[in-house]
TORMARTOR-726193 format. One line per 2 residues: number of its first residue (from 1); their letters; for each residue x, z, y of N, C-alpha, C. Coordinates in pm, whole numbers, plus 50000, padded with zeros to 5 digits. Last residue first. Example, Ala and Ser with C-alpha at 12.3 -4.5 7.8 and 13.67 -1.06 7.14 Angstrom:
BEGIN
2) SA) 51285:50708:49775:51367:50714:49894:51290:50787:50003 ~ 51319:50780:49431:51230:50780:49550:51320:50780:49670
***
This chain:
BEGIN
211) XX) 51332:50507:51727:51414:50423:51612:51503:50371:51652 ~ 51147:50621:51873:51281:50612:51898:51359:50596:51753
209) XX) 50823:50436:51831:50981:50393:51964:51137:50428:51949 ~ 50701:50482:51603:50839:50437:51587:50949:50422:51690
207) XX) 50447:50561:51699:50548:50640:51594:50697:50649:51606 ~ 50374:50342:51855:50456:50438:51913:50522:50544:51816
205) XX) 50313:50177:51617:50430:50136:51697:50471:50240:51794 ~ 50103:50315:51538:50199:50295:51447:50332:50288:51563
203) XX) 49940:50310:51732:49965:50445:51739:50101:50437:51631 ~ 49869:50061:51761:49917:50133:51890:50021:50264:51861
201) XX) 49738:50037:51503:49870:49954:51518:49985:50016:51651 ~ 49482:50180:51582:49608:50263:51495:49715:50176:51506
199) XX) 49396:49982:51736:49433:50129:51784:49519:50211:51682 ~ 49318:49792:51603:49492:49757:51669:49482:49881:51789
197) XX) 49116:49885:51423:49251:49859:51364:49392:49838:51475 ~ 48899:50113:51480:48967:49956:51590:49134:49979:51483
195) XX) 48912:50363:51410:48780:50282:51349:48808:50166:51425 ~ 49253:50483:51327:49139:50492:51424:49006:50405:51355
193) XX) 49436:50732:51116:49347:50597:51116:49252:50573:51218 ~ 49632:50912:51259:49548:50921:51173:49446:50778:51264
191) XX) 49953:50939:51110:49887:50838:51203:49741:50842:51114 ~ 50257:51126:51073:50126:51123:51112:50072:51013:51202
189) XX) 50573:51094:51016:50530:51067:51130:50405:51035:51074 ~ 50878:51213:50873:50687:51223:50837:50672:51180:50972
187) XX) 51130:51374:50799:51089:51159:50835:50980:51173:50878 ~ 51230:51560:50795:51217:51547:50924:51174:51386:50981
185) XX) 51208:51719:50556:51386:51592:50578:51317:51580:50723 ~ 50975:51828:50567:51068:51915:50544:51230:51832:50589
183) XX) 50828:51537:50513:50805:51670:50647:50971:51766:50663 ~ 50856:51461:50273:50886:51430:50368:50964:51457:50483
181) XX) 50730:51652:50158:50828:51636:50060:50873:51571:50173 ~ 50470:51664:50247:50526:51782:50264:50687:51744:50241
179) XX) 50389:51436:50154:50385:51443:50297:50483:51538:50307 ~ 50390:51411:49878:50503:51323:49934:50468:51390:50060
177) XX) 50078:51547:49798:50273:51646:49803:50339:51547:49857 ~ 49934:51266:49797:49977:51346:49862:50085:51473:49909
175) XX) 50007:51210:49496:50073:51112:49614:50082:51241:49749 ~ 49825:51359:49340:49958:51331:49265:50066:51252:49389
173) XX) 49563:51482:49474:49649:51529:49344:49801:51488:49330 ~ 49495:51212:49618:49526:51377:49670:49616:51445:49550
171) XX) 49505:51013:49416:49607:51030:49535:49594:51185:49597 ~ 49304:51074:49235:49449:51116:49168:49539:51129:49331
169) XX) 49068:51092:49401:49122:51224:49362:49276:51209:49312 ~ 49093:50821:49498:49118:50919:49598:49149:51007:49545
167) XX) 48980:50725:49235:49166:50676:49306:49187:50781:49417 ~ 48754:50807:49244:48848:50842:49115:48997:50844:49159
165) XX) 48654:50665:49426:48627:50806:49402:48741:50883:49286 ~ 48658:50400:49298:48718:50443:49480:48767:50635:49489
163) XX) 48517:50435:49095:48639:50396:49089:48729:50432:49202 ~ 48232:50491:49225:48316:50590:49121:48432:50524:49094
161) XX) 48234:50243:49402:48211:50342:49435:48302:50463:49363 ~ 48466:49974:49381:48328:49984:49328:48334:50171:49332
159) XX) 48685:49827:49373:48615:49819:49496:48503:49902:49494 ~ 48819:49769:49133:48875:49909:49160:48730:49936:49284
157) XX) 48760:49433:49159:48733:49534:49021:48682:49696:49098 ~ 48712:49326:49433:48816:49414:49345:48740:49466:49235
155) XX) 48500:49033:49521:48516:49185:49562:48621:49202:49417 ~ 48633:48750:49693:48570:48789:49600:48630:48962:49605
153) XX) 48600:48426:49853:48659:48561:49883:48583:48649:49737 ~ 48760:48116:49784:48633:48211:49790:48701:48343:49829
151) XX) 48962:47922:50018:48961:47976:49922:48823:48086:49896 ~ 49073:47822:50245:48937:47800:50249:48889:47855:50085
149) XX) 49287:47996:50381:49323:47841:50268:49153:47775:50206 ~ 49212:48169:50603:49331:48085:50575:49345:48007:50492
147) XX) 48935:48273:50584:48992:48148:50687:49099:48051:50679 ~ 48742:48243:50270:48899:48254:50347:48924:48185:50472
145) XX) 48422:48269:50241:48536:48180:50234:48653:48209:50320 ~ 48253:48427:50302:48245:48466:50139:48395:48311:50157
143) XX) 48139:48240:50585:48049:48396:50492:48112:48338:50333 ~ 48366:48131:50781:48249:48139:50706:48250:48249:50586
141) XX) 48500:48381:50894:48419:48250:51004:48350:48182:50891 ~ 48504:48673:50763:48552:48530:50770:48477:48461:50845
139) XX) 48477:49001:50956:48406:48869:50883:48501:48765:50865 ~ 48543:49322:50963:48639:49194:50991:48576:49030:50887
137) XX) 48334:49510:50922:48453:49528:51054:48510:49396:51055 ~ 48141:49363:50748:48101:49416:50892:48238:49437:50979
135) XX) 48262:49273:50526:48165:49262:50553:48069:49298:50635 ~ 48621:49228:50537:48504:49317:50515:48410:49255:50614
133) XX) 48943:49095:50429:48805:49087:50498:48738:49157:50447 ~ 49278:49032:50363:49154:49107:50296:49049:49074:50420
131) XX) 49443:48762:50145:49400:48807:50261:49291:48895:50275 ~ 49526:48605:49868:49497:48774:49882:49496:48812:50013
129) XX) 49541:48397:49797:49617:48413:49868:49560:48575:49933 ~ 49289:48334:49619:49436:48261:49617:49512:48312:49714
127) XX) 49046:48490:49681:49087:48478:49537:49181:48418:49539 ~ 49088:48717:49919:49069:48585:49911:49119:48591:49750
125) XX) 48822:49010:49889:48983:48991:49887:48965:48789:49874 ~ 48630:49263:50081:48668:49126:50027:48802:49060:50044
123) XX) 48510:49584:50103:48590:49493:50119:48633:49371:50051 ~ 48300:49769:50124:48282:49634:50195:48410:49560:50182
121) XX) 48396:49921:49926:48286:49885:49941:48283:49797:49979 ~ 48587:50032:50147:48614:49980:50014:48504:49874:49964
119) XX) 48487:50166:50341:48508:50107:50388:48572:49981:50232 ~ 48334:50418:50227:48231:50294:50268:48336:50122:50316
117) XX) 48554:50503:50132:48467:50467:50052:48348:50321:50095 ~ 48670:50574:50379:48732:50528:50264:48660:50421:50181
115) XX) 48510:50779:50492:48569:50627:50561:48577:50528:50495 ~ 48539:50965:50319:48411:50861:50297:48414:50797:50358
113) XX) 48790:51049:50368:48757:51013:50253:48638:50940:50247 ~ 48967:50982:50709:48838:51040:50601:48830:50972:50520
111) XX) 49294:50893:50691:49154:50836:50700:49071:50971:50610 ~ 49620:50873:50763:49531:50959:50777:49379:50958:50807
109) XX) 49917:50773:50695:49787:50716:50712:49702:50829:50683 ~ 50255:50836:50755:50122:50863:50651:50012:50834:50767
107) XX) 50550:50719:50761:50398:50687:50810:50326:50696:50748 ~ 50917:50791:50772:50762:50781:50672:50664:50775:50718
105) XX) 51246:50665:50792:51033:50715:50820:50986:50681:50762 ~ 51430:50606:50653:51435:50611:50770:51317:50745:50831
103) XX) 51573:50714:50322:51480:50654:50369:51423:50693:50557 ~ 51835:50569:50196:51789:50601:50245:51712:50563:50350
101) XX) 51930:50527:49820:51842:50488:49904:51784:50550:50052 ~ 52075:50579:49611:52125:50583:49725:52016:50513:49828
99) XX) 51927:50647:49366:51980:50551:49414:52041:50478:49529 ~ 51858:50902:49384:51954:50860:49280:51988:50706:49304
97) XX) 51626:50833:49569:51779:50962:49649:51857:50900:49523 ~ 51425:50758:49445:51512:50698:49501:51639:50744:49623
95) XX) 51407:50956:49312:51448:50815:49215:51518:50715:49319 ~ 51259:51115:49421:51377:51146:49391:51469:51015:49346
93) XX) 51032:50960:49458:51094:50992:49556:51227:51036:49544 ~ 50932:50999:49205:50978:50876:49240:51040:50899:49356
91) XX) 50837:51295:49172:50993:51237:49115:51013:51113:49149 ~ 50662:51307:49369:50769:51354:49420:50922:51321:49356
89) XX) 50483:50949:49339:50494:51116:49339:50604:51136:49384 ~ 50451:50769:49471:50361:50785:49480:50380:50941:49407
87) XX) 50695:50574:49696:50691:50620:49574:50576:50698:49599 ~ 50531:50282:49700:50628:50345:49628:50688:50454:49732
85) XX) 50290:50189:49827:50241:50219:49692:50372:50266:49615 ~ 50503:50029:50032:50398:50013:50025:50364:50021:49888
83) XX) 50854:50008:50216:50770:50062:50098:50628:50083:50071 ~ 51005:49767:50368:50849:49877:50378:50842:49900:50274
81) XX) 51394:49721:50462:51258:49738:50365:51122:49794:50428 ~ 51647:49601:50463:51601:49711:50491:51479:49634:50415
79) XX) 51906:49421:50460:51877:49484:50611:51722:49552:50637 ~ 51857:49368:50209:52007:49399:50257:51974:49448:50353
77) XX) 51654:49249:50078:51589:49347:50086:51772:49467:50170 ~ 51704:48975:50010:51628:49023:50101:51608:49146:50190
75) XX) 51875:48992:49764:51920:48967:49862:51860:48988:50005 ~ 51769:49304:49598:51741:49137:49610:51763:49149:49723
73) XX) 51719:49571:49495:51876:49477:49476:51844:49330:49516 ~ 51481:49595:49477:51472:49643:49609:51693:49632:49608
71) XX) 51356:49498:49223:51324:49448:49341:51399:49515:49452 ~ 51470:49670:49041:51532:49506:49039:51507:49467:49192
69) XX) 51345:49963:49066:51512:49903:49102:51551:49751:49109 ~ 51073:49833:49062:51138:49890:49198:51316:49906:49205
67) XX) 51073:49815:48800:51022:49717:48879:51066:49729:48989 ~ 51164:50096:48684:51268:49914:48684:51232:49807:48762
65) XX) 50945:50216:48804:51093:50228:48829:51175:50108:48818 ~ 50708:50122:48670:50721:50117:48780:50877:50123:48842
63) XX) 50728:50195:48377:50708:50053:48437:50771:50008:48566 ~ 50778:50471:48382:50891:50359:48287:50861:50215:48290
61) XX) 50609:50608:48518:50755:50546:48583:50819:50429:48515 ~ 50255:50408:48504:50394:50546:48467:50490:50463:48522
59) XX) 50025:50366:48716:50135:50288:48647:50225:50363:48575 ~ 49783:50643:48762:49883:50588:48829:49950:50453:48715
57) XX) 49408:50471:48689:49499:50561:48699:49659:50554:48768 ~ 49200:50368:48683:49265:50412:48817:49370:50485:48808
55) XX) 49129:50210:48450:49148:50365:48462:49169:50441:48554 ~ 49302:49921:48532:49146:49966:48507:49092:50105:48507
53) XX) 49569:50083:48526:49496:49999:48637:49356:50023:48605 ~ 49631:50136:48294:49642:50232:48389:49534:50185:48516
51) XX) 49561:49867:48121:49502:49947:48135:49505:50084:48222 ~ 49774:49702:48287:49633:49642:48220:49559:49804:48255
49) XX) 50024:49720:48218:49986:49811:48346:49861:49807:48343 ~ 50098:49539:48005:50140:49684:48011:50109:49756:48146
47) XX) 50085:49309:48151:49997:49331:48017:49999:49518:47987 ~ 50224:49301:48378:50094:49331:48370:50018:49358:48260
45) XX) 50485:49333:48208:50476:49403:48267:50321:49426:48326 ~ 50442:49064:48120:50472:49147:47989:50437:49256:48100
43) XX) 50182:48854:48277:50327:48856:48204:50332:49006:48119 ~ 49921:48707:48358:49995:48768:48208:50067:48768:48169
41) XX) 49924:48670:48623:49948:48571:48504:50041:48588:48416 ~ 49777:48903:48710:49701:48744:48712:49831:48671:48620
39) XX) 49980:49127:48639:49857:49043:48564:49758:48957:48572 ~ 50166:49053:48857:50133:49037:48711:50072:49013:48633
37) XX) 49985:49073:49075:49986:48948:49043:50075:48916:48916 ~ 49937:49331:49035:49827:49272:49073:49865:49126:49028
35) XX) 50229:49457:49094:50158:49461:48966:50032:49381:48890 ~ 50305:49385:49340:50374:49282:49205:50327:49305:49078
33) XX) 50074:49514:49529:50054:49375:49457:50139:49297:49373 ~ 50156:49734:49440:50061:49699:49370:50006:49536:49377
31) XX) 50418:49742:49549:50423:49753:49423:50238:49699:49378 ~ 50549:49566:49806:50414:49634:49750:50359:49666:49600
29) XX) 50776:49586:50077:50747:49553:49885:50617:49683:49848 ~ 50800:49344:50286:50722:49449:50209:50712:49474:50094
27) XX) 51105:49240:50514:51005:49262:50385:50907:49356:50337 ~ 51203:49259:50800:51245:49310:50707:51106:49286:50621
25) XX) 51169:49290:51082:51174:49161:51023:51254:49201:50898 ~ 51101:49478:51250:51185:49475:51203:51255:49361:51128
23) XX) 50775:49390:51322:50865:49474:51384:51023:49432:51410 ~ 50684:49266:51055:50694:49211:51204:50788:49260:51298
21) XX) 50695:49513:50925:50792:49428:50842:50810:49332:50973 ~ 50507:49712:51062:50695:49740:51052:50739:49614:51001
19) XX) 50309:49533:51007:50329:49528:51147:50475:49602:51156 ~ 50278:49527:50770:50297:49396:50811:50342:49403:50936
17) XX) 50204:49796:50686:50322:49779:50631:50360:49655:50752 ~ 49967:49795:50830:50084:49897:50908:50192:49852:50871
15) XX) 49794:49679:50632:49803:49655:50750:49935:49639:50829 ~ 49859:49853:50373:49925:49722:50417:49898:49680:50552
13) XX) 49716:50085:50466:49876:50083:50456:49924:49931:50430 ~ 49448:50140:50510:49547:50064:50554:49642:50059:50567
11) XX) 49347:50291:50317:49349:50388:50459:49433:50291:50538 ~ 49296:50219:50053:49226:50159:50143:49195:50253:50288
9) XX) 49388:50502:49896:49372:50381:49855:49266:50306:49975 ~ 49574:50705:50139:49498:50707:50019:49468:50537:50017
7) XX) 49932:50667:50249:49846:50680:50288:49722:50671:50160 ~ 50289:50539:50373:50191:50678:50263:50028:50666:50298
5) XX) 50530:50360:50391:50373:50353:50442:50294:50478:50315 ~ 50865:50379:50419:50787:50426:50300:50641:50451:50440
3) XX) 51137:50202:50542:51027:50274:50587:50961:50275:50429 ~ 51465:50121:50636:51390:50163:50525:51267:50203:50558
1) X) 51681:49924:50841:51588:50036:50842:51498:50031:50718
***
C-alpha cells in the first residue's frame, strides 16, 4: 500500500505518517527530513537546498525528484510506502504517475492556520535524534532534554512566527491544489486535526478501515 500524508507545515503529518507506517509496516519517506539531515552534514544536495530552505521556500524539482526516484527504488520501499512533504505540487504528483507509482490514499490534515502558528512556536526538536515536543501540549520529563537519548531539545530555525507565516502561504498557494487533484481519482480522505493528538490518530485509522 502507498499513502501520500498532505497537510500545512506543522498540522502533523509526521505524526499520522508513523501511525500508517505502524499500521502497515511499511516506511516513511520524508523528504524534509532527507533534506534536513543533508544539510546537517553538508553534503552536495543540502548545500543546494541551503537556501530554498532558509527562504521557506519550496526545494525545486531538479533536487527533489532524483531524491525521490533513488529513494522510493530501495529495497524497503517493495511492499509500499508514506509519503510525507512529497509531492507538494500538482507536477510532482504527475512525476509520480510517470513512474508507475500507485497511489492508494491520501490523508489531508486539516488544522487552523493560527493553530498552526501558536502551535510551531512552541515546538521543540531533540538536537540528535529529531523527536518533537512542545512546551505545553507534549513536555519532556525534563525541561529542554529528550526523553529518548537525553539529548538537548532545541527550537527550528523555520519555528519562528513570520517564517511559519510565510510556509503557510506558499502551502496554500502551491501544495494545497493536491486535495482537489486527489479528490477527483477518489483517494482524498479528510482529517481535520483534533487539539488531543490520539483523537485525530482515531480519526486517521478510521479513514483507513476499508483498505
Amino acid at each position: 500500500m502507498n499513502f501520500v500524508v498532505l497537510g500545512a507545515p506543522g498540522a502533523g503529518k509526521g505524526t499520522q505518517a508513523q501511525i500508517i507506517k505502524d499500521k502497515y509496516s511499511i516506511p516513511v519517506i520524508s523528504t524534509g527530513n532527507m533534506i534536513r539531515d543533508a544539510m546537517a552534514n553538508h553534503t552536495e544536495l543540502g548545500e543546494n537546498s541551503k537556501q530554498y530552505m532558509h527562504d521557506s521556500e519550496l526545494v525545486p524539482d531538479k533536487i527533489v525528484i532524483p531524491m525521490i526516484k533513488k529513494r522510493l527504488v530501495m529495497d524497503d520501499c517493495s511492499g509500499g510506502f508514506v509519503l510525507d512533504g512529497y509531492p507538494r505540487t500538482i507536477p510532482q504528483a504527475y512525476i509520480l504517475d510517470e513512474m508507475g507509482v500507485k497511489i492508494d490514499a491520501v490523508i489531508s490534515l486539516e488544522v487552523d492556520d493560527e493553530v498552526i502558528v501558536n502551535r510551531l512556536m512552541g515546538r521543540r526538536i531533540c538536537s540528535k535524534c529529531g523527536t518533537s515536543y512542545h512546551i505545553v501540549d507534549n513536555k519532556p520529563m525534563v525541561d529542554d532534554i529528550c526523553d529518548k537519548c537525553s539529548s538537548p531539545l532545541i527550537t527550528r530555525d523555520d519555528d519562528v512566527e513570520q517564517t511559519i507565516r510565510t510556509r503557510l502561504r506558499v502551502y496554500h498557494e502551491r501544495t494545497q491544489p493536491l486535495k482537489e487533484f486527489y479528490n477527483k481519482q477518489g483517494k482524498l480522505r479528510v482529517i481535520c486535526g483534533q487539539s488531543d493528538v490520539h483523537d485525530t490518530i482515531k480519526l486517521t485509522l478510521a479513514a483507513l478501515e476499508d483498505l
